[in-house]
N, C-alpha and C positions, 0 to 999 in steps of 0.2 A: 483560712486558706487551706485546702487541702492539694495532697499530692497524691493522686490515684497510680502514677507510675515513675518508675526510676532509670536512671539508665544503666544499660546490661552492663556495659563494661566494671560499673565498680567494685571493688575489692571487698564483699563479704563474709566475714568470719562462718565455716561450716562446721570446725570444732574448734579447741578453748589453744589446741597448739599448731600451728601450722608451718611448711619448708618456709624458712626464708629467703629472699630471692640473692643470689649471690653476688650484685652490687646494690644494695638498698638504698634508694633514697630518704631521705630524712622529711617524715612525713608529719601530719601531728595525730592522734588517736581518735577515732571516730568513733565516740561509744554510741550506739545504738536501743538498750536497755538497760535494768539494772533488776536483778531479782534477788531479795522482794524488790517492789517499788515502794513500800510504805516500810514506817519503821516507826514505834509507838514512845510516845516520849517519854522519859523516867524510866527508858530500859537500855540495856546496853544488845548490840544485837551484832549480827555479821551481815554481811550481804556483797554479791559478787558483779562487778560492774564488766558489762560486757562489751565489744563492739568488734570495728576493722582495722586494722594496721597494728603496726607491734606495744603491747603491754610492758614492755620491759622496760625496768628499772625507774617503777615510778615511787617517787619519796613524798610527794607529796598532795595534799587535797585542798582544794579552795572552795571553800559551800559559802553560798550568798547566806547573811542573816549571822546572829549569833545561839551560841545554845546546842553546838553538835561538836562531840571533841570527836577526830579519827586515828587511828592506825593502819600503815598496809601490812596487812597479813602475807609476808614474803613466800615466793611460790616455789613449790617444788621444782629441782632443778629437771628438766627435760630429758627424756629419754634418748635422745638426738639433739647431736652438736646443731648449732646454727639455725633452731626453730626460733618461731616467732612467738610469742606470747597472744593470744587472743582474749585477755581478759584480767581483773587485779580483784582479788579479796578486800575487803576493807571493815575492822573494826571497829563498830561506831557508839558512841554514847553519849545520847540525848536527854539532856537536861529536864527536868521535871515543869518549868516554864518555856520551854521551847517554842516557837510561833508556829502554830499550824500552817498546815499548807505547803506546796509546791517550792519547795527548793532546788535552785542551780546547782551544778558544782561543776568542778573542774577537775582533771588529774596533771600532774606536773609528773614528769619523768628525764631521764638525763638528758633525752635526744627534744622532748615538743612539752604541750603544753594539749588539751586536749580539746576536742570539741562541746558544747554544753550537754552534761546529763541533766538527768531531774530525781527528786526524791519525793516522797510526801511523807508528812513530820503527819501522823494523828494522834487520837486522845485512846485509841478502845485498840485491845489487843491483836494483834495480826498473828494471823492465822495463814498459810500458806495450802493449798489444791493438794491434795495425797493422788498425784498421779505420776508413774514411773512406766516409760515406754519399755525397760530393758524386763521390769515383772509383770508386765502387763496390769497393772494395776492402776486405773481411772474413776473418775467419778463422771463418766458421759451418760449415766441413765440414772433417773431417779432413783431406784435399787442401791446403787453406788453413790449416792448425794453423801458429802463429808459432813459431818457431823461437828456446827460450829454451837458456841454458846450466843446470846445477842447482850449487849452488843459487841459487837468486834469486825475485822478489816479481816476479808478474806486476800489474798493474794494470786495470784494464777497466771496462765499466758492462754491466748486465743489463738492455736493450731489449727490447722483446715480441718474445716466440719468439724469442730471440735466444740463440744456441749460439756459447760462447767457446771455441776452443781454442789449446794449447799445446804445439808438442812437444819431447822432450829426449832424450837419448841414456842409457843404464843399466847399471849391470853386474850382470852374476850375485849374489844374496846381496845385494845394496844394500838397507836396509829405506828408502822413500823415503815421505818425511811431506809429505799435503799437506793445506792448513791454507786456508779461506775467513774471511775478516773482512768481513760485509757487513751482514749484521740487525742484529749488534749495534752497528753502525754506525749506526743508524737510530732509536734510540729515543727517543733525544736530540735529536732534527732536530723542529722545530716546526710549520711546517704540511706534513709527508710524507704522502703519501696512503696507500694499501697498502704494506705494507712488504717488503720480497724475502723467499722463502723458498728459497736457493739449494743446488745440490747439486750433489756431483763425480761424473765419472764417468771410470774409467780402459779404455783401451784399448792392445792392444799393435800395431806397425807393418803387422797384417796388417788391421785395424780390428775385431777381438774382440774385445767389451767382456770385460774380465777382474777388474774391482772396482769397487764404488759407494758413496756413504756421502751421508744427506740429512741428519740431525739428531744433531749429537753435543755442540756447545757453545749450546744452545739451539737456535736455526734456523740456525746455522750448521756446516757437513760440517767431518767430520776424517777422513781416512784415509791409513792405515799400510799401505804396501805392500811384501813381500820381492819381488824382481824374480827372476823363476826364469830369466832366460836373456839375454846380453848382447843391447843390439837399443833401436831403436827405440821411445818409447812414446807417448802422445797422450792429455792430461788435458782432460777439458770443464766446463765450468762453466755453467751454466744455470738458472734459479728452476724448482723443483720440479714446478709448475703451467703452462710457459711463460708468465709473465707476464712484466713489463718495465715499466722505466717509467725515463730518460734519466738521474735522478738517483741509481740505483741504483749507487753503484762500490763495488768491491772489492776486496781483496788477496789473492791466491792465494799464500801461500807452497808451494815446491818446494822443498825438503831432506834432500840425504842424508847431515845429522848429527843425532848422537844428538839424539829428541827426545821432549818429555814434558808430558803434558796434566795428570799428579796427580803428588806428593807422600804418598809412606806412611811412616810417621807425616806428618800436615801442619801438626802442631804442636809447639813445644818452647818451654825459655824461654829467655831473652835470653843470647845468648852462649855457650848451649848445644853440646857436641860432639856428634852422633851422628849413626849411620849410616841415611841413608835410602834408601829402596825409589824407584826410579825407574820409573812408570809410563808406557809410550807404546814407541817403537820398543824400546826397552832393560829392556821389565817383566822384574822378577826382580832385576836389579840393583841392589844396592846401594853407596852410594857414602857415604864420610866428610864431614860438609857442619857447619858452624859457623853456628849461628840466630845473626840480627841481633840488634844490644841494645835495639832501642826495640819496644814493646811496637806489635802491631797485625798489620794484614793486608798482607805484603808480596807484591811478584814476585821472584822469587831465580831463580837458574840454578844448574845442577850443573855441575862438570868431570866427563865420563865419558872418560878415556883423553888427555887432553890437548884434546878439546874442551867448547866451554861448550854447554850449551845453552839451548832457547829460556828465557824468563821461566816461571814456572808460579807458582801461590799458596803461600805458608807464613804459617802464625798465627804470633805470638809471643805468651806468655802469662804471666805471674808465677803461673800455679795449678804446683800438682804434677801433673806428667804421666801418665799410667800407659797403655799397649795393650790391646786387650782380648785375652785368652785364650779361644781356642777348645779344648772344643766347650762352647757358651753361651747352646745353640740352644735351652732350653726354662727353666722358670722352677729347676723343682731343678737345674739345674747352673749358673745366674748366678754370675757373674762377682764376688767383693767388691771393693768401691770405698770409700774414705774419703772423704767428702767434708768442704770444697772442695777439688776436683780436674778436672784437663780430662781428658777417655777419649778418644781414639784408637780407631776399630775401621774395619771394612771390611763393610757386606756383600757378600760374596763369591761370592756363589751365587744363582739364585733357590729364591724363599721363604724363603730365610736371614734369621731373628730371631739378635739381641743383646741378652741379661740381663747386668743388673748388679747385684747385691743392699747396699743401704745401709741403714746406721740413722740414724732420725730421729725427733726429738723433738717434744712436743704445742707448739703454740706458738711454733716457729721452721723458718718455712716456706722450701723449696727452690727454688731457681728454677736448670732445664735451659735450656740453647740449643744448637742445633747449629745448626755454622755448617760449611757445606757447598757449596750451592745456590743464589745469588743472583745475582738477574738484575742486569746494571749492576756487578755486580763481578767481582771478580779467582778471586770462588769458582764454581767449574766444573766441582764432581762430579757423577757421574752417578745420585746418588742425589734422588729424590722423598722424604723422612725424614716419616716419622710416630711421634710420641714417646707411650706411657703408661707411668702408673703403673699396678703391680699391687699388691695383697695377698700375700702368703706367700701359697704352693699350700696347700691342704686338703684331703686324700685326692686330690692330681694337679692339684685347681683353683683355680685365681687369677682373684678380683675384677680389672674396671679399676675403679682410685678417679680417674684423669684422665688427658685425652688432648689430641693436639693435631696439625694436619697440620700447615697452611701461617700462618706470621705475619711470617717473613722473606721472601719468595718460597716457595721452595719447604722452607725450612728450617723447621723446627717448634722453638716452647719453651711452657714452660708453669712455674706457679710453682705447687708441689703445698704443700698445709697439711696435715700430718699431722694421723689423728684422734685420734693416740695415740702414746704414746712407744713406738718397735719398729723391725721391720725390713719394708722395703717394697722392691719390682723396677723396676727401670727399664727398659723396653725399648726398640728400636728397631728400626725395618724398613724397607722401601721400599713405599712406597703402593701402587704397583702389581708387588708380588712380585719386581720384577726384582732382577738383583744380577750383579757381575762385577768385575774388577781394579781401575775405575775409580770404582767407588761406596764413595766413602772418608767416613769423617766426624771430626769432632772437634764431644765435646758438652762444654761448658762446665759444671759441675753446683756452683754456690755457694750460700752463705746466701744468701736473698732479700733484701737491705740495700737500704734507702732511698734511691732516685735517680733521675732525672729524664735527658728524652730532648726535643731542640729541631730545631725546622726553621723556616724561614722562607719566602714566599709575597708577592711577586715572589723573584726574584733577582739584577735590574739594576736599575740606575735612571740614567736621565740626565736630567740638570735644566740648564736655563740659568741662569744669571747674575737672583739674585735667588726664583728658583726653589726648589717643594720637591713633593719626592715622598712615600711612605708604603710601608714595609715594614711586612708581620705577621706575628709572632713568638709560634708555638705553641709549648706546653710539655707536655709528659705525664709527669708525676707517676707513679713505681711505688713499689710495695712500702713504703707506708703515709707516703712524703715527702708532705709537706702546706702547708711554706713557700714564702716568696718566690723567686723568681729574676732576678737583678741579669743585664740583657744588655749585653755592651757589642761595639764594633768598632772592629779597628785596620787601618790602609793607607788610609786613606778619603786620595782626593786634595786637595792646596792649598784650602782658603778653602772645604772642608764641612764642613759638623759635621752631627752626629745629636742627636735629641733624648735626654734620658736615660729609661729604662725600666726598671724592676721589676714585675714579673708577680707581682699580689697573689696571698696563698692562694685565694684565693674566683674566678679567673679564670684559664684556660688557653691565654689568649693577649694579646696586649697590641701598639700599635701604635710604630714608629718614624721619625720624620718627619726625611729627609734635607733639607738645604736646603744650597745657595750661595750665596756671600756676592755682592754686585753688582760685585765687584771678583775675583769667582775666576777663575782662567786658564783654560784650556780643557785638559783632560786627563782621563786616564783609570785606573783603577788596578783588582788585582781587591783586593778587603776579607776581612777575615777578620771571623764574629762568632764568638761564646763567650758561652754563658751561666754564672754562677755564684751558688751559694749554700754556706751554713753547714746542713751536714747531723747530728743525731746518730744516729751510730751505735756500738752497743752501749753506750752512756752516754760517747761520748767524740764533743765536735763536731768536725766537717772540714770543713774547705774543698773542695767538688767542683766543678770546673768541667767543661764538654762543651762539644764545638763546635756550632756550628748547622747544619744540613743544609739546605743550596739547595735548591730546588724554583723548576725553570722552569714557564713556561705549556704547554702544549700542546695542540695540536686533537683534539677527540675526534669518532666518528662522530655526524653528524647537526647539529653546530655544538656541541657539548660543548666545556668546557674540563675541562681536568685539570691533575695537575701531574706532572713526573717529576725525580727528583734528579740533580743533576750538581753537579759537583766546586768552580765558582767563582763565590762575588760578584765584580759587577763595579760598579764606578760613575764617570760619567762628568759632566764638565763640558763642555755643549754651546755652542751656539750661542744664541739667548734661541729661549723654548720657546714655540708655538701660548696655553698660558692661562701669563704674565709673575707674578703673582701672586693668592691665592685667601688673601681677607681677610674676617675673622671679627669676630663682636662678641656677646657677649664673650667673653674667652678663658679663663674663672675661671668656672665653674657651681657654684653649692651649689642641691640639691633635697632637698625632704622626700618622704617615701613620696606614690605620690597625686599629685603635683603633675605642671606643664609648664614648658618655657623655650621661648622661641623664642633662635635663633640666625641672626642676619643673615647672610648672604655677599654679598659684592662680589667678580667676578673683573675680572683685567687682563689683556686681549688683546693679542698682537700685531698690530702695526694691521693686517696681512693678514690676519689671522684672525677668520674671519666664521660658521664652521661650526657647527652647535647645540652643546651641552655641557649632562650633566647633572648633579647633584649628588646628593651621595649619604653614609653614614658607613660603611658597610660598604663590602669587597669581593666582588660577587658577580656570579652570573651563569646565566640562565637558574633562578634563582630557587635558586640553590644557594650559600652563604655561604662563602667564601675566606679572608676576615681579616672579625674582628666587633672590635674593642677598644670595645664598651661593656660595662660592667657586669653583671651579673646583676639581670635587673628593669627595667634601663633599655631602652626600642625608640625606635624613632626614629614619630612618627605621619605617614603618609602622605597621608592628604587632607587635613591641617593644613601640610603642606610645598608649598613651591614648588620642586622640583626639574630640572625642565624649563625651562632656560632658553631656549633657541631660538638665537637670534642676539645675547639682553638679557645683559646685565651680572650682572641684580639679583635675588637668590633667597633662600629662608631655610631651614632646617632645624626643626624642632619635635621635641623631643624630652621623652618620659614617663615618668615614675618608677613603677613597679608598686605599689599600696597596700603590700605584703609587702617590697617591695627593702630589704636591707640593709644596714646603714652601713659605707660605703666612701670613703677620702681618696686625691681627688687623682691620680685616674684619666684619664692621656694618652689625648684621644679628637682625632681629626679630620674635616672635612669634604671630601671627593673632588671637583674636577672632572674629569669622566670625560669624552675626547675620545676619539670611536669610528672605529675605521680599518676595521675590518669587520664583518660578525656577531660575530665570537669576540674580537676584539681591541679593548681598549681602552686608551688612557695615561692613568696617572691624577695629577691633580697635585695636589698637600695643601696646606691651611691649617696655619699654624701650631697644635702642637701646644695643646689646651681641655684645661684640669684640669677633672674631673667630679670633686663632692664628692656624697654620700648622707648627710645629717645623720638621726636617729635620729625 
């Protein structure tokens, strides 16, 4: 998903201290960058995390993963009473086993909790751009290329028309890998306006461009270079478009060890021996590699010769594995498959199709996934997958009876219901015909069994002392599940508790109301949820639980919100919050079909806080619905509400039962004070959790 524009209104840091506004709302920090963006493991380093809204008084850090100890490097007091902080130092030290790759973090501060940053943990030294706009000193023209050693992580930022270079020394035969970490850097960033579209370009000592590469890991370049002759060479980095924009940084890796973008086979199961194909500077090679024992989507590295190389993705899987066998390329030579089983194949070629001929039964419907393609993840093949079923051919021709391109990003599934007990084709291609070494896939091909899929909308929350907020927790119900789902969360910090939640069959989402006790400390922690239920399947019940998928806020063109996922709840015990408590009456609803209630609120301000606040029972915005935890039948009526408080206290909720609504116990509903920080942005803070009843 890219975001080509932002909207004007938001609050952009222009330097590191800014006036603060003389009745501030209590915002959460919206970091934007961090420079560097890379930080090399087994070194101890600094680095300055930057963004919008106030930096002040943050104590602490939360980094997904282990293997990063921090410190905040406390900031110079301000030249000027009642400035804002635009940014926090951080002291960091990375463990010599640290996990490569793209780390979260968080900043905890006395007032919020912050929005997700990122980091990247590498193995080869980081080097930072020797450019300073106050001496005029850059490196925008070969002349000026910074002088790195290989291998190592240059670091930098992509300014309008702004051309990075780098140069390094090479030998004959060296395959030398260079790798951009910048878009993807970006997705996750909250209010980023246009996003970098950046590209490499290689040149040798005489300045002849001799290789370039703009799109390989989504919007970000990869290119594999054999060096034909010792000497000199000069790598550029620049957005596609010459655009720029200050918060744009990146990591350039330089590398001349073995390195690999795919995995062939890219899946096995746990504990597995087998030999895989290494795609990238080393294709062709195969090397001896032992799959992890926990099931999922890992980063793994290979030894090739005595070196590691970089992370790349490998599935783990408990199906039965199998490759595909070429040639497979039309419906009479498919492929047989038993299914459940995971296939392994490659397209290889363009316009290369993959058959695979299974039998399936009237009544017991199949559900494909290939998992390939996803954007925000660790899967980073070059395949665009578009999946159908066919019919047996007919004198040469085959029925599609279902199809499917995009449901994962770019990855396709589909759950096919046979018409009849027989043998049916699976296919697969690349959407747009292409095909080559690195367009690998693994399709998951199982019975379609009953099971359920959660995410959650916020995914912070900071409450003061006495305080509560409101998560909403969706659930999507497949393959004919139709019961409850028990949510619950563990790591929540000191003196919070969550309300309890189960997500009736009749509703696919349900609300949960964090609170502080008036006595909780101030800290911070990130949470785990998990939903679970009792499922049967094949006549035997199970216990299934899944985790819940974060979903931040973020700006969309025009003042849109949206949401995108990332890796960590986080929740925090602040300082007391702009609305102190948001008090209900009554907290117990029974309605018959037809009927009203009203519902009183009383909120309690900090006595600085004066700013309007409105009320509300949904989450939404711009007229598009977020979190709903009412019932089916039940709406809340809007010219019978006083929702608009202004600067008053005193407001109600009216809420109606649809003559048709049906009987439902006991359904966690709450009322929102919404304090607005800009067009897009709002805090919301919750009454305690209202049982809604629906009597018959």
């Amino acid at each position: 998903m890219r975001r080509r524009q932002a909207f004007g209104i938001v609050l952009l840091m222009s330097a590191l201290w800014q006036p603060a506004p003389a009745k501030a709302q209590t915002s959460y920090m919206m970091i934007t960058h961090t420079v560097p963006v890379a930080v090399q493991r087994g070194t101890e380093t600094e680095v300055t995390v930057i963004g919008a809204m106030d930096f002040s008084g943050v104590y602490k850090v939360l980094i997904e993963g282990s293997g990063i100890e921090w410190e905040v490097v406390q900031p110079k007091k301000p030249a000027k009473p009642n400035t804002r902080i635009g940014s926090v130092r951080l002291k960091l030290k990375i463990a010599k086993d640290a996990a490569l790759g793209v780390r979260e973090f968080r900043l905890a501060s006395n007032r919020c909790i912050s929005s997700t940053g990122q980091l990247v943990v590498v193995d080869d030294p980081v080097v930072g751009e020797k450019e300073n706009n106050n001496t005029k000193e850059n490196n925008n023209t070969i002349d000026k290329a910074n002088a790195v050693a290989v291998p190592c992580v240059a670091t930098g930022t992509i300014t309008k028309e702004d051309l990075d270079h780098f140069r390094f020394r090479a030998r004959k035969g060296e395959v030398v890998a260079f790798e951009v970490q910048c878009a993807r850097l970006q997705d996750k960033i909250h209010d980023l306006r246009p996003h970098a579209d950046p590209m490499i370009t290689l040149y040798d000592e005489t300045g002849r461009e001799v290789a370039a590469n703009d799109d390989f890991y989504f919007s970000d370049p990869l290119l594999l270079y054999t060096i034909p002759k010792d000497g000199d060479y000069i790598v550029q980095v620049r957005d596609s478009k010459y655009d720029g924009d200050p918060r744009w940084t990146y990591a350039l890796s330089i590398s001349n060890r073995p390195y690999v973008s795919n995995a062939y086979p890219m899946a096995g199961n746990p504990g597995e021996k087998l030999d895989v194909e290494v795609i990238g500077s080393q294709t062709g090679v195969k090397v001896p590699f032992v799959a992890p024992r926990q099931t999922g989507v890992h980063a793994v590295q290979f030894n090739i010769g005595g070196q590691l190389t970089n992370p790349t993705a490998f599935i783990v899987t408990s199906l039965p594995q199998l490759l595909e066998s070429e040639p497979n390329d039309d419906p009479e030579k498919a492929q047989p498959v038993k299914i459940p089983c995971g296939i392994n194949g490659r397209i290889g070629k363009t316009r290369d199709l993959d058959h695979f001929v299974f039998a399936a039964q009237k009544g017991q419907p199949i559900e494909f996934e290939v998992m390939s393609r996803r954007f925000g993840t660790l899967l980073c093949s070059s395949l665009d997958a578009m999946l159908d079923v066919l019919s047996m051919p007919v004198k040469g021709k085959s029925r599609v009876l279902a199809s499917n391109d995009d449901s994962y990003g770019k990855d396709s599934s589909l759950v096919f219901n046979p018409p009849a007990d027989g043998q049916y084709i699976l296919r697969i291609r690349d959407l747009n015909s292409k095909g080559g070494n690195t367009f690998v896939y693994h399709i998951r091909a199982d019975l379609a069994r009953p099971d359920f899929a959660l995410r959650c909308d916020p995914e912070k929350a900071m409450i003061g002392p006495g305080s509560s907020t409101a998560w909403y927790v969706h659930v999507v119900r497949k393959n004919g599940f139709s019961g409850p789902v028990k949510i619950d969360a563990k790591g929540l910090p000191k003196g919070v508790k969550v309300s309890p939640l189960t997500i009736p069959p009749a509703m696919t989402q349900g609300v949960l109301v964090l609170t502080a006790d008036a006595s909780a400390p101030r800290d911070a922690a990130i949470v785990t949820l998990f939903g679970s239920a009792e499922i049967n399947r094949e006549g035997k019940v199970e216990k299934v639980v899944r985790p819940v998928q974060a979903n931040q806020e973020i700006y969309m063109p025009g003042g849109g919100r949206s949401v995108f996922n990332v890796n960590m709840f986080a929740v925090a015990v602040t300082e007391p919050s702009d609305i102190l408590k948001v008090d209900v009456k009554p907290t117990k609803i029974t309605l018959k079909p037809g009927q009203e209630v009203k519902i009183d609120v009383t909120i309690q301000r900090r006595a600085d806080y004066t700013n309007p606040v409105n009320l509300d029972v949904v989450l939404s915005h711009l007229r598009r619905e977020f979190g709903n935890p009412l019932p089916p039948g039940v709406t809340m009526v809007g010219n019978k509400s006083k929702t608009a408080l202004g600067k008053g206290n005193v407001g109600h909720i009216v809420l109606r039962a649809a003559p048709d609504a049906k009987p439902i116990d006991n359904v966690p509903i709450s009322v929102l004070a919404h304090v607005s920080i800009n067009f897009v942005v709002k805090i919301s803070y919750s009454s305690e959790p209202i049982l809604l009843t629906i009597t018959k």
